[in-house]
C-alpha positions as CSV (number, residue, x, y, z in Angstrom):
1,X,21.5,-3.0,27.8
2,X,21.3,-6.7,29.3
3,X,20.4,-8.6,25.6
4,X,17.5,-10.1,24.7
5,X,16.7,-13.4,23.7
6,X,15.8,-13.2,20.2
7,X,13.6,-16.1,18.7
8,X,14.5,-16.5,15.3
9,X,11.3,-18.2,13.4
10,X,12.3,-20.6,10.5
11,X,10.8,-17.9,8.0
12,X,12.5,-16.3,4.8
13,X,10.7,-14.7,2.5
14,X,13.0,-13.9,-0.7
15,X,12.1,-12.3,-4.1
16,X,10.1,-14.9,-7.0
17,X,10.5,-14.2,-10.3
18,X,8.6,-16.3,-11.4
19,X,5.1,-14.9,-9.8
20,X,4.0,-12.4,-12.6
21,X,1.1,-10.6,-13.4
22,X,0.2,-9.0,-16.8
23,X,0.4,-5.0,-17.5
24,X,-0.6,-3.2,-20.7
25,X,2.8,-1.6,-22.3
26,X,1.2,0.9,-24.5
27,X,2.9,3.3,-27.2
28,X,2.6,6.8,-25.9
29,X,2.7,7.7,-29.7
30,X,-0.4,7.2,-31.6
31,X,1.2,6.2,-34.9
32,X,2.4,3.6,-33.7
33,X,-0.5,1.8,-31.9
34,X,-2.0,1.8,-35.5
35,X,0.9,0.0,-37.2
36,X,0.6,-2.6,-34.5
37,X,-3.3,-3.3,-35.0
38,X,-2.6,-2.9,-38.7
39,X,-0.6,-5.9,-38.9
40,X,-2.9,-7.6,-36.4
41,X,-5.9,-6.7,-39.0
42,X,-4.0,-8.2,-41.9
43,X,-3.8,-11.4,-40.7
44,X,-6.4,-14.0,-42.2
45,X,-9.0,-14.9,-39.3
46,X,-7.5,-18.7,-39.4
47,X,-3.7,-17.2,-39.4
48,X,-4.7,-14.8,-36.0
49,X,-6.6,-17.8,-34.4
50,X,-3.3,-19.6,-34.8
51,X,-1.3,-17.0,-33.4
52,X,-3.5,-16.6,-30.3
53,X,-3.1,-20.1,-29.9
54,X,0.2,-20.4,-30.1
55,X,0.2,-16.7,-26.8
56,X,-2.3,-19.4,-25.3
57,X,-0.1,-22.6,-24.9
58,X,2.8,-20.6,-23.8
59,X,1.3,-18.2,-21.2
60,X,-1.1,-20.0,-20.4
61,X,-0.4,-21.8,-17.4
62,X,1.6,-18.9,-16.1
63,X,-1.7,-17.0,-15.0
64,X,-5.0,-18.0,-13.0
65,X,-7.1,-15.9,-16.0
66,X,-5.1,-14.9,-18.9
67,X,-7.8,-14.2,-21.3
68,X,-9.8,-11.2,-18.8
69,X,-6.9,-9.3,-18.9
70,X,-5.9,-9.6,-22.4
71,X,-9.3,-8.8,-23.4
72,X,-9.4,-5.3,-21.0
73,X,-6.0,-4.2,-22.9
74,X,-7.8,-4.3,-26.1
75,X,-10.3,-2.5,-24.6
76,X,-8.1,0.4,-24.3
77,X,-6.5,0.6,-28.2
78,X,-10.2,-0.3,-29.6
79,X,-11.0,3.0,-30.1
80,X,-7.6,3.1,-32.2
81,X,-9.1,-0.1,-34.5
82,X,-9.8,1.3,-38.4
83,X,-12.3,-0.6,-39.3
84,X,-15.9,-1.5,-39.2
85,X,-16.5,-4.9,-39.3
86,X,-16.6,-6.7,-36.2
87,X,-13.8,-8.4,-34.6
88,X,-13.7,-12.0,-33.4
89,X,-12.8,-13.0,-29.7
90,X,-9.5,-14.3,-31.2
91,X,-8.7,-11.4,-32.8
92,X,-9.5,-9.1,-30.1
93,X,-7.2,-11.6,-27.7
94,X,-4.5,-11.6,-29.8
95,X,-4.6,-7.3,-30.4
96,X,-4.6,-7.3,-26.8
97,X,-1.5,-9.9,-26.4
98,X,0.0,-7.2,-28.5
99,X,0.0,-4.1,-26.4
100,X,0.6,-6.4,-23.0
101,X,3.5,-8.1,-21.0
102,X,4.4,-9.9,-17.6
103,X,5.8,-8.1,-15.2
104,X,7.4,-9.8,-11.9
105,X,6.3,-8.0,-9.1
106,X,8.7,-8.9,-6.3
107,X,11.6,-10.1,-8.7
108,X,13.8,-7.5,-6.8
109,X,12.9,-7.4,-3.3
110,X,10.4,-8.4,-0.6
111,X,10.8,-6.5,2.1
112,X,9.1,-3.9,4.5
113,X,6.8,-6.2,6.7
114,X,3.9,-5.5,8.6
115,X,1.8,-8.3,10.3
116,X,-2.1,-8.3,11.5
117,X,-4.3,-10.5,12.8
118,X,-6.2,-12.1,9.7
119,X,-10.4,-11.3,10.2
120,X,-10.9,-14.8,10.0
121,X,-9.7,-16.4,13.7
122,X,-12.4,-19.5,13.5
123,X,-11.7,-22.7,13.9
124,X,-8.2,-22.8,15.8
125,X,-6.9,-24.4,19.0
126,X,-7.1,-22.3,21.7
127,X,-4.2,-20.1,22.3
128,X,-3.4,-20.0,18.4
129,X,-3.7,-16.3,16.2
130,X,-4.0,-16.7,12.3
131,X,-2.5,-13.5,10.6
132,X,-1.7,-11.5,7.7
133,X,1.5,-10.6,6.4
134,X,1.6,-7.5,4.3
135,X,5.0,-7.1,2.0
136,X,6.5,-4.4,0.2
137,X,7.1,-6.1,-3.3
138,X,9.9,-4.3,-6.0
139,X,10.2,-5.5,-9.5
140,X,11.6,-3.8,-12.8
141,X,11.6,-0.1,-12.8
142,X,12.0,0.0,-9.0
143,X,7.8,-0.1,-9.0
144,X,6.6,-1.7,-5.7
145,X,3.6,-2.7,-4.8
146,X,1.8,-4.6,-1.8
147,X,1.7,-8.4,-1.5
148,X,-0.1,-10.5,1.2
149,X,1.1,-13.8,2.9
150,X,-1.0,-15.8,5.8
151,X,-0.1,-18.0,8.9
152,X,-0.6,-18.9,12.3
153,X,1.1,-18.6,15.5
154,X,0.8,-22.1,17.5
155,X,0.2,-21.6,21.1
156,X,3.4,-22.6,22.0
157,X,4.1,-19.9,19.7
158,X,5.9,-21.6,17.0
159,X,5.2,-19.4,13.6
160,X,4.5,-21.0,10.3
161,X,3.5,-19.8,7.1
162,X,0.9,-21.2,4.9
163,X,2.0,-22.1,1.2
164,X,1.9,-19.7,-2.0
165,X,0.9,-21.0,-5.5
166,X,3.3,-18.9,-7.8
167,X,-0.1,-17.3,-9.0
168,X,-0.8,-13.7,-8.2
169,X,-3.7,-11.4,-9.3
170,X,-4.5,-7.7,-9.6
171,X,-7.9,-6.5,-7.9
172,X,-11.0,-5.1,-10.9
173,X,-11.0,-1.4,-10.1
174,X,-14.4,0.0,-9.8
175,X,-15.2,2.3,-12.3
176,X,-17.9,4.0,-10.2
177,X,-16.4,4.3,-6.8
178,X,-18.3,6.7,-4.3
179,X,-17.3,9.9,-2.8
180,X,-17.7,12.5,0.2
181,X,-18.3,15.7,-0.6
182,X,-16.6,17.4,3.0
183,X,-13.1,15.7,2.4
184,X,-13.2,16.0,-1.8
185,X,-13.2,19.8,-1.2
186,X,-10.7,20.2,1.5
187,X,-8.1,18.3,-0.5
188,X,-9.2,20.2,-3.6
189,X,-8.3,23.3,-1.4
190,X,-5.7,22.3,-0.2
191,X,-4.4,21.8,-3.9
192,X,-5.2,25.3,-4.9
193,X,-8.9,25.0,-6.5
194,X,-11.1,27.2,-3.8
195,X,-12.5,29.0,-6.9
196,X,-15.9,28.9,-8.4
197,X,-15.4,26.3,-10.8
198,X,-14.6,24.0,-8.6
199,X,-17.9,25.2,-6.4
200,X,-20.3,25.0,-9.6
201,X,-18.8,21.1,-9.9
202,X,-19.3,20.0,-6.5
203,X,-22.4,22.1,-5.5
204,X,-25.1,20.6,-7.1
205,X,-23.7,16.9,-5.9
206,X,-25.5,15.1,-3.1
207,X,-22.8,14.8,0.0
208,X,-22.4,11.0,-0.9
209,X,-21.7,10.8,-4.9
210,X,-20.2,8.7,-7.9
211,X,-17.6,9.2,-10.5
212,X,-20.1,9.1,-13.0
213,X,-22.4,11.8,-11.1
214,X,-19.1,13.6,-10.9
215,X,-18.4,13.2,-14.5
216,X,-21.9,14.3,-15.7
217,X,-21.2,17.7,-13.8
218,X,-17.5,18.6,-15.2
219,X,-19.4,17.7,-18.8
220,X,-22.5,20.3,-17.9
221,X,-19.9,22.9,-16.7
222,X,-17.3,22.8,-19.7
223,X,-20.4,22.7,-22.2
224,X,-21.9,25.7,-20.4
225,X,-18.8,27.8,-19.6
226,X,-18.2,30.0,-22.6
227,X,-14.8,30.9,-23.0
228,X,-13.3,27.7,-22.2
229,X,-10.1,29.4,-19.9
230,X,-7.3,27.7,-18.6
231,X,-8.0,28.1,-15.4
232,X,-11.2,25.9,-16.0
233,X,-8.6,23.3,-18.0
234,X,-6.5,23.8,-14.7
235,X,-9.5,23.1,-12.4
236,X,-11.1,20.6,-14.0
237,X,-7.7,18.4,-14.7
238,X,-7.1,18.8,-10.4
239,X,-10.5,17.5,-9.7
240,X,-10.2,14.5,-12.1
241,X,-6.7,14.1,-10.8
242,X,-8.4,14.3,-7.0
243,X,-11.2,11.3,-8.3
244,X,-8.6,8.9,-9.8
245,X,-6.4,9.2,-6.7
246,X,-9.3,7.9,-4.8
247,X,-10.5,4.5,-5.7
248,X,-12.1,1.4,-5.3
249,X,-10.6,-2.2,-6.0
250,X,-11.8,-6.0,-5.3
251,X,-10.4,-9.2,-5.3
252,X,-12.7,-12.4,-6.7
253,X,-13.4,-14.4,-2.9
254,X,-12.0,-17.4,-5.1
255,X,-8.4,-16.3,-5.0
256,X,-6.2,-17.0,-2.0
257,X,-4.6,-14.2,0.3
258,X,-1.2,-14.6,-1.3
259,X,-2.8,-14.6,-4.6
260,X,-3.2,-10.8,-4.0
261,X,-1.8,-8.1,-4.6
262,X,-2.3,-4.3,-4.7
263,X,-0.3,-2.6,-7.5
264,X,-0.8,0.9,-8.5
265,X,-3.6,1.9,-9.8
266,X,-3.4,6.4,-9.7
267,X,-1.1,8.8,-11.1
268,X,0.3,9.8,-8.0
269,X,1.7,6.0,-7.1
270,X,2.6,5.3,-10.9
271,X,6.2,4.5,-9.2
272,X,5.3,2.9,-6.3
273,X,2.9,1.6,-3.1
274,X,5.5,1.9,-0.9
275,X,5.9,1.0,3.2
276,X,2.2,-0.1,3.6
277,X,2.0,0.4,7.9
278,X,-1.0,-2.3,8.4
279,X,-3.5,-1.7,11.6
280,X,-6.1,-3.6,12.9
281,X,-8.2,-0.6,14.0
282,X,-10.8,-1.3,16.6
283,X,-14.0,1.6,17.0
284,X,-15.2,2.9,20.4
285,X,-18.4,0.8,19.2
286,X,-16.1,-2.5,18.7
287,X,-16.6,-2.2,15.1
288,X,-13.2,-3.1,13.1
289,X,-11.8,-1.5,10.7
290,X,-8.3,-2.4,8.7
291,X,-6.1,1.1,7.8
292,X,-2.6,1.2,6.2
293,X,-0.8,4.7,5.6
294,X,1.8,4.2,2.8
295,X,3.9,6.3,0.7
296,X,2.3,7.2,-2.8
297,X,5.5,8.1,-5.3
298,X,5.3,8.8,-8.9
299,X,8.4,9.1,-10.0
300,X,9.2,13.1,-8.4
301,X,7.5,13.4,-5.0
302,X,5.6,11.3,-2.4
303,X,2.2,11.4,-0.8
304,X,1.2,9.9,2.1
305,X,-2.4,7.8,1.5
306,X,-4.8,5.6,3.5
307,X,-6.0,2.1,2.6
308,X,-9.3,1.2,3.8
309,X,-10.6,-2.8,4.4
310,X,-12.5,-5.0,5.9
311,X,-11.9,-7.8,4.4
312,X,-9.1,-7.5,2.2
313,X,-11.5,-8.1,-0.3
314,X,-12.6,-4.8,-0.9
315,X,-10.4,-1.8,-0.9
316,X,-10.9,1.8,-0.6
317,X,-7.6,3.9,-1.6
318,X,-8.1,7.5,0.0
319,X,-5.9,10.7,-0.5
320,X,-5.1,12.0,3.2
321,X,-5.8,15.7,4.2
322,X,-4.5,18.4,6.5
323,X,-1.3,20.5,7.0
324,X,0.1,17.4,9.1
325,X,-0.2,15.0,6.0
326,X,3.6,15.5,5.2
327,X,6.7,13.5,4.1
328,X,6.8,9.5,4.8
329,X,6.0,6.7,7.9
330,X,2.4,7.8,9.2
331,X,1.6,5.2,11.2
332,X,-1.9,5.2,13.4
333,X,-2.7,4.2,16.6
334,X,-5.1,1.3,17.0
335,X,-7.9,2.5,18.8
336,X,-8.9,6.4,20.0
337,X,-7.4,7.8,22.2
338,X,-9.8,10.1,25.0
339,X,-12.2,10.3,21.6
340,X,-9.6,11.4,19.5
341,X,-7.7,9.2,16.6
342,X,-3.6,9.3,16.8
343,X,-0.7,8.8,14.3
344,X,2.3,9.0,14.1
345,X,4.4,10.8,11.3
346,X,8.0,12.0,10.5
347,X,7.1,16.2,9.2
348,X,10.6,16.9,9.0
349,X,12.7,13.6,7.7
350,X,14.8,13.8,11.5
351,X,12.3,13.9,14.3
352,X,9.1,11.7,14.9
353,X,5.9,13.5,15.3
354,X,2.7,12.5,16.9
355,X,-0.9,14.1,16.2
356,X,-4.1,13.9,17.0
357,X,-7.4,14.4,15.0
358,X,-11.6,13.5,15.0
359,X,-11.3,11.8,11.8
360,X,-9.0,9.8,10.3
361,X,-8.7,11.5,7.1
362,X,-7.9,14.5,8.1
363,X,-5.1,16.1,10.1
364,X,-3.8,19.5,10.6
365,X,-1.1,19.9,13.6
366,X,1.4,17.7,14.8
367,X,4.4,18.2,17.6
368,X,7.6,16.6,17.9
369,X,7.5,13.4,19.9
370,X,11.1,12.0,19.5
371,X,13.9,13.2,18.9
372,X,17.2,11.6,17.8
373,X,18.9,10.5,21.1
374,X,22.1,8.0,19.9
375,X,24.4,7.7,18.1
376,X,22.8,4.8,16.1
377,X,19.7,7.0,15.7
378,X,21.4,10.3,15.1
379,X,20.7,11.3,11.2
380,X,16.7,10.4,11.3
381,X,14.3,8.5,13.9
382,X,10.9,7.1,12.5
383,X,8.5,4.7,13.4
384,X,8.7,1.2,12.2
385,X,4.7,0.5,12.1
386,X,1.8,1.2,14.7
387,X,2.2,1.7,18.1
388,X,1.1,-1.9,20.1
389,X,-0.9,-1.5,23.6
390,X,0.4,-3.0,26.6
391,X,-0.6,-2.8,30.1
392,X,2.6,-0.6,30.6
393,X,2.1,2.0,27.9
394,X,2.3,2.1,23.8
395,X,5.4,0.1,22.8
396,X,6.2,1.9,19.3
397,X,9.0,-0.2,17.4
398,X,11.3,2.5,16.1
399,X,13.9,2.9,13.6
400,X,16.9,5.1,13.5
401,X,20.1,5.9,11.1
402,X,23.0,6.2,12.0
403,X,26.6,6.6,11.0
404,X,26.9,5.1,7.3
405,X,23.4,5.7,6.3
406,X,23.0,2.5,8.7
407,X,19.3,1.4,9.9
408,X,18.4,-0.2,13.2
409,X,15.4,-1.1,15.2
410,X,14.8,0.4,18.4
411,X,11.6,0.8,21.1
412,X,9.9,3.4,22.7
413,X,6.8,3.4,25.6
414,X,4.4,5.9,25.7
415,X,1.4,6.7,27.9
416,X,-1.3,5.1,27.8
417,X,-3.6,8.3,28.4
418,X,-1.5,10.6,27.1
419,X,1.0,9.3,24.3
420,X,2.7,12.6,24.1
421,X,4.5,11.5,26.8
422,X,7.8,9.3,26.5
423,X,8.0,6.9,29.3
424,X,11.0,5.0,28.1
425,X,13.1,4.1,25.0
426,X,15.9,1.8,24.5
427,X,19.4,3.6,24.2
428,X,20.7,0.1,22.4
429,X,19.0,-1.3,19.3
430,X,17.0,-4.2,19.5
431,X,18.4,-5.5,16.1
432,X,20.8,-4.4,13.8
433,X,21.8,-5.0,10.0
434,X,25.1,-8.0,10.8
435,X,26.4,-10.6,8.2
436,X,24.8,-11.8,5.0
437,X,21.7,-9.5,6.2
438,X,23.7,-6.6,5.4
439,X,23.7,-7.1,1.6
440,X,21.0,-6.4,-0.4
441,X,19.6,-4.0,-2.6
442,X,19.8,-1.6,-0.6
443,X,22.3,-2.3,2.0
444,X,23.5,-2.3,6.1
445,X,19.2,-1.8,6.5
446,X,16.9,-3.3,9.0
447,X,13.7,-1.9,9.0
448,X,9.8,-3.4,9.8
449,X,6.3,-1.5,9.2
450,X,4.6,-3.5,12.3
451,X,4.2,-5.8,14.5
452,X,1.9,-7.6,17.2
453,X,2.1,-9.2,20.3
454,X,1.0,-13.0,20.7
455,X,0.9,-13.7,24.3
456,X,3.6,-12.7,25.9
457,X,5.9,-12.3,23.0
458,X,6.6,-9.7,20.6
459,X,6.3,-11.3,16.8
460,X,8.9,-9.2,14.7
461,X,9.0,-9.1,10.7
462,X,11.5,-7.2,9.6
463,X,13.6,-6.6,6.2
464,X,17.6,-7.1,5.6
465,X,19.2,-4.5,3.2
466,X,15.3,-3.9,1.0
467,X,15.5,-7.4,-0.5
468,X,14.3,-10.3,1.9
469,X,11.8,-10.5,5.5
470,X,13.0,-13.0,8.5
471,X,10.8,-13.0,11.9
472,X,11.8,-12.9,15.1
473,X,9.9,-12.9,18.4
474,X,11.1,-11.1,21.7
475,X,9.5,-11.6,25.3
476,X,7.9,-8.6,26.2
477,X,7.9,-8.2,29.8
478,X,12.2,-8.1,29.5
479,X,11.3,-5.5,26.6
480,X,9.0,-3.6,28.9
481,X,11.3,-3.7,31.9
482,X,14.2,-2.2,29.6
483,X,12.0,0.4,28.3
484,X,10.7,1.3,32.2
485,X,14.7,0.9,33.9
């Protein structure tokens, strides 16, 4: 393969720990929680005003709103409080300084890239595309979670990107967030519930409902049902279990894109948002609609989900459905394809897959698009974001592993009409893992979850070895005439 000239943009992105945000660390065991209030309690009001104070002047400046969460800790012991009598602000601060701590997000790795353009183009010179930068962040524990950056491409297109504070936020999560009634059944189906407990909670629900109306009917059934079995208990635990895993979050418009970030929020992601594939996903009507797949894991097994925005404001989180909605890397098309939406997918950890389906949240068949071909590709070969339209077919940047447990980045071209068919792919990778890019926390890895094209150049993030994201751009008529030889 004749090589390519590479771009290499003046970008890298390593791990900060200094940008933390606060988490509750709760006992698990009762007993103790009380102790911990207890002593909290016994403190004079002036001695626990002092002690807040003193939380205060050393967190302080180390958050954009330190008080907010503090106070929605406590919040979540309160009910463990014994005692009457009221509790001051101070003293409800400083309980819930108690039972919280920072956590660095990205203190181990920021890796796992995917770019889109940002919603917000006004403004620029002509020729110039402001974007988004999604990250895969990994702190303590191994927990990731999703982190944003911004930029622009210059016409010319020189890359920069825009400045961080060391500030970083968690969204509110709704506590009422809406659901269908059509997709809530299937996956409660496909979980094992097609009984009539689960049809005497979701019957009498309109097709559009709330937790709370949801709520209110598991009450009315568990009051009414008379014995209480298990397989009610079982029931009933999978449909809350379905509801929490399907959720609504916002961010305050005051806070800056790189002031986000998405950490987990469900059961099923307890250990992780992991590989968020970012689209920009544009209707047959022109309407436009922001997906990412990514890999739910909590700790045992994954499961792939869908993130929902239009603004990156406000987030729907969404539990995917089907027989296809299997193992890691689903990555959608941007647009329909002949009426139909498209995604890619890996069924079988070896092969990629591509499938087809009338609504994105479902999908039930998938065949084998890509094999492994080469030897730097011949353990697994996966998809390294969504494919990008050209006028020569769907350029999907691919990823294969080779000899070592080695990962490289290669291309494909499909059809434009009909993407099941292969029209080319490169038997030579475009990059590989090579010098201090092959250390890292996880290393001899190079590895992206999208891309776009500017112009006539393909705009690359991509990680080295799970720990820090470079950029590179690559002209895309010599990709496409490599991919068509």
């Amino acid at each position: 393969m004749t090589p390519l000239t590479l771009r290499h943009h003046d970008v890298s992105l390593v791990p900060e720990s200094a940008r933390v945000i606060l988490r509750p660390f709760i006992p698990s065991h009762v007993q103790r929680i009380t102790t911990i209030i207890g002593r909290a309690l016994a403190l004079s009001e002036e001695d626990a005003a002092r002690e807040l104070e003193a939380v205060l002047r050393e967190f302080d400046s180390r958050h954009l709103d330190l008080e907010s969460p503090l106070l929605a800790t406590f919040e979540r012991v309160a009910s463990h409080v014994f005692t009457q009598r009221p509790l001051s602000r101070a003293r409800r601060l400083l309980i819930g300084a108690l039972f919280s701590g920072e956590y660095a997000l990205e203190s181990a790795a920021l890796f796992n890239p995917s770019i889109v353009p940002h919603p917000d183009q006004g403004g620029l010179p002509e020729g110039s595309l402001r974007f988004i930068l999604s990250l895969r962040a990994t702190g303590e524990g191994h927990i990731s979670s999703i982190e944003f950056r911004t930029g622009l491409i210059g016409p010319d297109g020189n890359l920069s990107l825009d400045p961080v504070s060391r500030y970083v936020t968690v969204p509110e999560v709704d506590p009422n967030p809406s659901y269908k009634k059509g997709p809530f059944l299937v996956k409660l189906h496909e979980m094992g519930f097609d009984n009539a407990h689960a049809a005497a909670v979701l019957e009498p629900l309109r097709e559009d409902f709330s937790r709370s109306d949801l709520d209110r009917s598991m009450l009315r059934l568990r009051r009414e049902a008379r014995p209480v079995t298990q397989d009610l208990k079982n029931t009933l635990h999978g449909i809350q279990w379905l509801a929490e895993s399907n959720y609504e979050i916002d961010f305050s418009p005051g806070l800056a894109m790189g002031e986000r970030a998405l950490f987990p929020v469900s059961s099923n992601e307890s250990h992780g948002i992991e590989d968020a594939r970012f689209v920009r996903f544009v209707e047959d009507d022109g309407t436009v609609m922001y997906y990412a797949t990514y890999t739910a894991y909590n700790g045992r097994s994954v499961l792939p989900q869908l993130i929902e925005t239009r603004d990156f404001l406000h987030f729907r989180v969404l539990t995917l459905n089907g027989a296809a909605v299997q193992n890691k890397g689903m990555a959608l098309f941007p647009r329909r394809i002949d009426g139909s939406y498209a995604m890619l997918s890996r069924q079988d950890d070896e092969n990629l897959f591509i499938m087809f389906s009338d609504n994105p949240h479902y999908w039930s068949e998938a065949e084998p698009l890509l094999r492994p071909a080469e030897l730097w590709e011949s353990v697994k070969v996966g998809n390294c974001g969504s494919p990008i339209e050209t006028e020569a077919g769907w350029l999907v940047i691919t990823h294969g592993v080779g000899p070592m447990r080695r990962y490289c980045i290669g291309a494909a071209l499909l059809d434009l009409q009909d993407p099941r068919k292969v029209l080319g792919r490169l038997r030579e990778p475009l990059l590989v893992p090579e010098g201090t890019g092959r250390e890292g926390y996880v290393p001899n890895v190079v590895y992206s979850c999208g891309a776009l094209v500017h112009g006539r150049e393909l705009v690359l993030p991509y990680a080295m070895s799970d720990r820090v994201t470079a950029i590179v751009g690559l002209p895309l008529d010599d990709l496409l005439a490599l991919l068509q030889a």
